[in-house]
C-alpha positions in Angstrom: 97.2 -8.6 74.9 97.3 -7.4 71.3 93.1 -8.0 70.9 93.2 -5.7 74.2 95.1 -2.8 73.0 93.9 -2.9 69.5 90.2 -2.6 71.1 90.7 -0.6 73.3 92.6 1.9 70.6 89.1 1.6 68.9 86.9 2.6 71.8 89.5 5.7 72.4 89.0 6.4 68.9 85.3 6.2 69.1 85.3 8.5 72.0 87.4 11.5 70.4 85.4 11.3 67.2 81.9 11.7 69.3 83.3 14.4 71.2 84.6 16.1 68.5 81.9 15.6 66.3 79.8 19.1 64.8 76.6 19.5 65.4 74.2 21.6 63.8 71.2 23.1 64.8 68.4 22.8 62.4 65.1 25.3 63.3 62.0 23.7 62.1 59.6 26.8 62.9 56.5 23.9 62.3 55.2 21.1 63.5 57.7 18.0 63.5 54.5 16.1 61.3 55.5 18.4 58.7 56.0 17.7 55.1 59.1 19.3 55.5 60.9 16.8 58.3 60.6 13.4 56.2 61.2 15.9 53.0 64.2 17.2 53.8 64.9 17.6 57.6 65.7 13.5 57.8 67.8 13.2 54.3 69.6 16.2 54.9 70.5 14.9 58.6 71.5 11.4 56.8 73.6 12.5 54.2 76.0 14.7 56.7 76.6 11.9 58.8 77.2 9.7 55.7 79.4 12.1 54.2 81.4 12.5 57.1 81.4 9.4 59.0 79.9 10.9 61.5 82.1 13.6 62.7 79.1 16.3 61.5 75.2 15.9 63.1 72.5 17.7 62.5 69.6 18.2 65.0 65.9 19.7 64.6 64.4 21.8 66.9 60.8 21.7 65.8 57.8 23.9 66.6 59.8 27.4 67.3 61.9 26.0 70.1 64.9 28.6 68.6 62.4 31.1 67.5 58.3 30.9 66.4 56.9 31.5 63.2 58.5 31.7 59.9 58.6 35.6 59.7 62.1 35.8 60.7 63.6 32.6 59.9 66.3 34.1 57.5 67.6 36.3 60.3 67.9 33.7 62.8 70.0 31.9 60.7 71.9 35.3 60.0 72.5 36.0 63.5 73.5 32.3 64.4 70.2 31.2 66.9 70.5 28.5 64.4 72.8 27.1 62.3 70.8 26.5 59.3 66.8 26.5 58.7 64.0 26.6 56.2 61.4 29.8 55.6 59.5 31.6 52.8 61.1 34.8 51.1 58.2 36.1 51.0 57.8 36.6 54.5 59.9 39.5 54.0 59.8 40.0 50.2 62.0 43.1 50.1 64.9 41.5 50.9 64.5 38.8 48.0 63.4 41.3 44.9 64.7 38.6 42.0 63.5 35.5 44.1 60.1 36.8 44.3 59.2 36.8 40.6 59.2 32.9 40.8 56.0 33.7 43.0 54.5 35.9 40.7 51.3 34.5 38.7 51.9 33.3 35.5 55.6 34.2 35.7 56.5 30.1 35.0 54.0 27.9 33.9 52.6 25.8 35.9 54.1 22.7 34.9 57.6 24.1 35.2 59.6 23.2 38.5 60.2 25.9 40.5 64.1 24.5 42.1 65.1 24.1 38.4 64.4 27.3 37.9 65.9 29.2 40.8 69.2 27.3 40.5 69.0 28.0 36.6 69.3 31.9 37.5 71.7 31.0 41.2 74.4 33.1 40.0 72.2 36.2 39.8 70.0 35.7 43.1 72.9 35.5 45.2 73.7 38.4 46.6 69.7 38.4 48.0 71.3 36.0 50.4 73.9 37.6 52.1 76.0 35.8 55.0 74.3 32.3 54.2 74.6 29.6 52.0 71.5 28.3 50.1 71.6 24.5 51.0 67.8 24.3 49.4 65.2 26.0 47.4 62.3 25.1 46.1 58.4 25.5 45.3 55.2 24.6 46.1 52.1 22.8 44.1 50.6 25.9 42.4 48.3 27.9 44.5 44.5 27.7 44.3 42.2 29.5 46.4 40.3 28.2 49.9 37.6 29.6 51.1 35.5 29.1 54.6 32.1 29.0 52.6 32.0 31.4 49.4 32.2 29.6 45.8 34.3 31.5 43.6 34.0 30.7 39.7 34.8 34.6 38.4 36.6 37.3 39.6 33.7 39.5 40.9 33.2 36.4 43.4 35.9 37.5 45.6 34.6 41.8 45.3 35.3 42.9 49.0 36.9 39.5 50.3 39.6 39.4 52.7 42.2 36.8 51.2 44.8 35.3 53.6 48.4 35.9 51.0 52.0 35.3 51.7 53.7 37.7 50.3 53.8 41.3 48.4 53.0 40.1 45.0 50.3 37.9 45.9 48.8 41.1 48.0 49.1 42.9 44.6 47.4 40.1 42.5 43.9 39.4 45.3 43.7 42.9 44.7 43.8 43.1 41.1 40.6 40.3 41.1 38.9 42.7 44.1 39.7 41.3 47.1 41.4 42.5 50.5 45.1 41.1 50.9 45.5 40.3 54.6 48.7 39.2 55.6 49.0 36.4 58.9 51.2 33.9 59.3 50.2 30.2 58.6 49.7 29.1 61.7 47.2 31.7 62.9 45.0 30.8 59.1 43.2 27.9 60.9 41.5 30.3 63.4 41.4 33.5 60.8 39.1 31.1 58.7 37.0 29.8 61.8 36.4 33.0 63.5 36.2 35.4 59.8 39.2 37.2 60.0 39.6 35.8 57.1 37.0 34.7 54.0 39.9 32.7 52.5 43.8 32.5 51.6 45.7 31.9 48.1 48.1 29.1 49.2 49.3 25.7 48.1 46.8 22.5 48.7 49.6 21.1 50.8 48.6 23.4 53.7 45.2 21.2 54.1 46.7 18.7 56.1 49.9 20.6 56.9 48.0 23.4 58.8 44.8 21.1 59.3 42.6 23.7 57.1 40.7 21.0 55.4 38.8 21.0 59.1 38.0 24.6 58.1 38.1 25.2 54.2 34.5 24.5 52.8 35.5 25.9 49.0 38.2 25.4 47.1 38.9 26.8 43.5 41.6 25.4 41.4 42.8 26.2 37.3 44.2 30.0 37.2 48.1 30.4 37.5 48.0 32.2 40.8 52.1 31.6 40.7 53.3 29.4 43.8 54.9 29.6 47.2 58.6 29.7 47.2 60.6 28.0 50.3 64.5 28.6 51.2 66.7 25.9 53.3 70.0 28.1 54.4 73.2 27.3 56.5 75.0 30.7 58.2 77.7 31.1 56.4 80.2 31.1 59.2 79.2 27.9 60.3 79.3 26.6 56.5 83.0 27.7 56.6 84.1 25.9 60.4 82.8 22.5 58.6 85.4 19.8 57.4 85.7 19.9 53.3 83.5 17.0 53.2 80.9 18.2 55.0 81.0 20.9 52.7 81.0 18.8 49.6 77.9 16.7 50.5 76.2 19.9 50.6 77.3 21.6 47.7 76.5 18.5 45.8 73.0 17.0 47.6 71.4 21.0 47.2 69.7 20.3 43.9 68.6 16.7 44.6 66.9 18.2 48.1 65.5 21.0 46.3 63.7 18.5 43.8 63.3 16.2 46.7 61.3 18.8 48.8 59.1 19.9 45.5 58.1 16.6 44.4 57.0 16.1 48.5 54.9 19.3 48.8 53.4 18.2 45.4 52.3 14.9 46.6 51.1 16.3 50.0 48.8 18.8 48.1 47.6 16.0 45.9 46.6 14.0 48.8 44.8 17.0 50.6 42.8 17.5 47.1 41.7 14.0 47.1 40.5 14.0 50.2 38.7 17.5 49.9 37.4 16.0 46.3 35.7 13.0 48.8 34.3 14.8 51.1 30.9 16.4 51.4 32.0 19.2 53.4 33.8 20.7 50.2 33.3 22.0 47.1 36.2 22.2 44.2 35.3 24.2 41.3 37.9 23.0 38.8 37.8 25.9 36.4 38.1 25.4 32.4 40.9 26.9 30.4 38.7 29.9 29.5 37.4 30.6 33.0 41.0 30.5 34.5 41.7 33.0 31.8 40.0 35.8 33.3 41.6 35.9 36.5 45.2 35.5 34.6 44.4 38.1 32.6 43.5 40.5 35.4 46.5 39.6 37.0 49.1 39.7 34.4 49.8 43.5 34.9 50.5 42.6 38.3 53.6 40.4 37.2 54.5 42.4 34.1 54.7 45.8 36.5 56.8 43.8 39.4 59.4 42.3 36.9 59.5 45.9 35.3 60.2 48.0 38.6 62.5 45.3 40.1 64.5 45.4 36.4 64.2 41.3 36.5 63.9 40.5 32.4 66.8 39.1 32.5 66.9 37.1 35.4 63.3 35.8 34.7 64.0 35.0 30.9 67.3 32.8 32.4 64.8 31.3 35.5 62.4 30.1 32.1 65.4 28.6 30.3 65.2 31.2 27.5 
């Protein structure tokens, strides 16, 4: 009788914790394949349930289910479609002034981590992320440029070529070397490049087997400091305040190990997608010396200089450098 009641006390007990249980929606406006899912999407969904014995879930909804494209990813999670979700400020680079210099070429060198430097300067970038809380943040590999067919060793390679970019100060920088900015999202590059929309697109190598473009890309040029993609992971903030204290302690203190987590995985995607684009016939990479990938940062260091200027950012980028 005892073995009875105490079991069955268990599976009642079971029962209210399931259907009490939190669940949060994660939006995943990519492919589930991803870099991002086994980056972060799987740790971060491992670590609430760990941290809470199970009484908080998280749960993906990959490919746009709860909205497509990365455009308005911040807003969705502002509005509540989702609970929490991943983008790129500079999608919509006006609303992240400060955030942006860590994109800007030449603005941290290339061997400096981008998380370490965004959560060096957290304190001052906060209010750019109004009604959320920043459970991530991180960078890509630094950019190089992929292009359908042209080579491009010198600046005047690119004169009158229409360069895929992600963001305002990237638009700035293709133009200081002479190309056209042209601003699509990711997922429509693939086709931009095969039907010449597009000649080519300043991005991280990580996009070659993330967005398939090694099928498309015939030239790649790497060596300047074109700066680096930036990528947000952020929770609505009035579902961050409904969770249970430790829910909210696992994610205060996992944000800076994901951030490095997801860095160090775009890294080692892009290093892959080189590789293979360095063994294969169908592609060129022109690894340019120091003083060849010196002209094109000097053309586009008044880009970065100007930006930090009007945006009034000294400060905040000395702090992001650890100065």
């Amino acid at each position: 009788m005892t073995t009875t009641t105490i079991t069955l006390a268990a599976a009642l007990t079971l029962v209210a914790s399931a259907a009490t249980a939190q669940e949060l929606k994660y939006a995943n406006w990519a492919a589930p394949m991803h870099t991002i899912t086994a980056a972060q999407i799987d740790p971060l969904t491992e670590a609430l349930a760990s941290g809470t014995d199970g009484a908080v879930t998280l749960r993906a909804f990959h490919g746009g289910e709860l909205g497509a494209g990365p455009q308005d990813q911040f807003v969705r999670i502002v509005q509540g479609t989702a609970d929490l979700g991943w983008g790129l400020p500079g999608y919509t680079s006006s609303q992240f002034p400060l955030t942006m210099m860590l994109e800007a070429p030449g603005a941290l060198p290339l061997d400096q981590p981008v998380h370490a430097a965004f959560w060096r300067a957290a304190d001052a970038l906060e209010a750019e992320f109004p009604m959320t809380e920043v459970v991530a943040f991180w960078g890509s590999e630094p950019n190089i440029l992929m292009m359908r067919d042209s080579e491009i060793r010198e600046p005047g390679d690119l004169a009158g070529l229409k360069i895929r970019v992600a963001g305002a100060i990237a638009a700035e920088a293709v133009t200081a070397l002479g190309a056209t900015p042209v601003q699509i999202p990711m997922t429509q590059v693939y086709n931009g490049l095969q039907t010449g929309l597009i000649d080519g697109l300043v991005s991280g190598g990580s996009v070659l087997s993330d967005f398939k473009l090694e099928e498309v890309v015939g030239s790649i040029t790497t060596g300047p400091n074109f700066g680096r993609l930036t990528f947000f992971t952020v929770l609505n903030q009035a579902a961050h305040d409904r969770l249970p204290e430790d829910a909210q302690a696992t994610l205060a203190e996992g944000r800076a190990v994901w951030s490095q987590r997801a860095e160090e995985a775009w890294i080692a995607t892009a290093d892959r997608g080189l590789e293979a684009a360095r063994a294969s016939d169908a592609v060129v990479v022109n690894d340019l010396d120091a003083d060849a990938s010196a002209v094109f940062d000097d053309a586009m260091a008044e880009v970065t200089n100007a930006y930090v200027e009007r945006v009034g950012g000294a400060e905040v980028l000395a702090a992001m450098r650890g100065e």
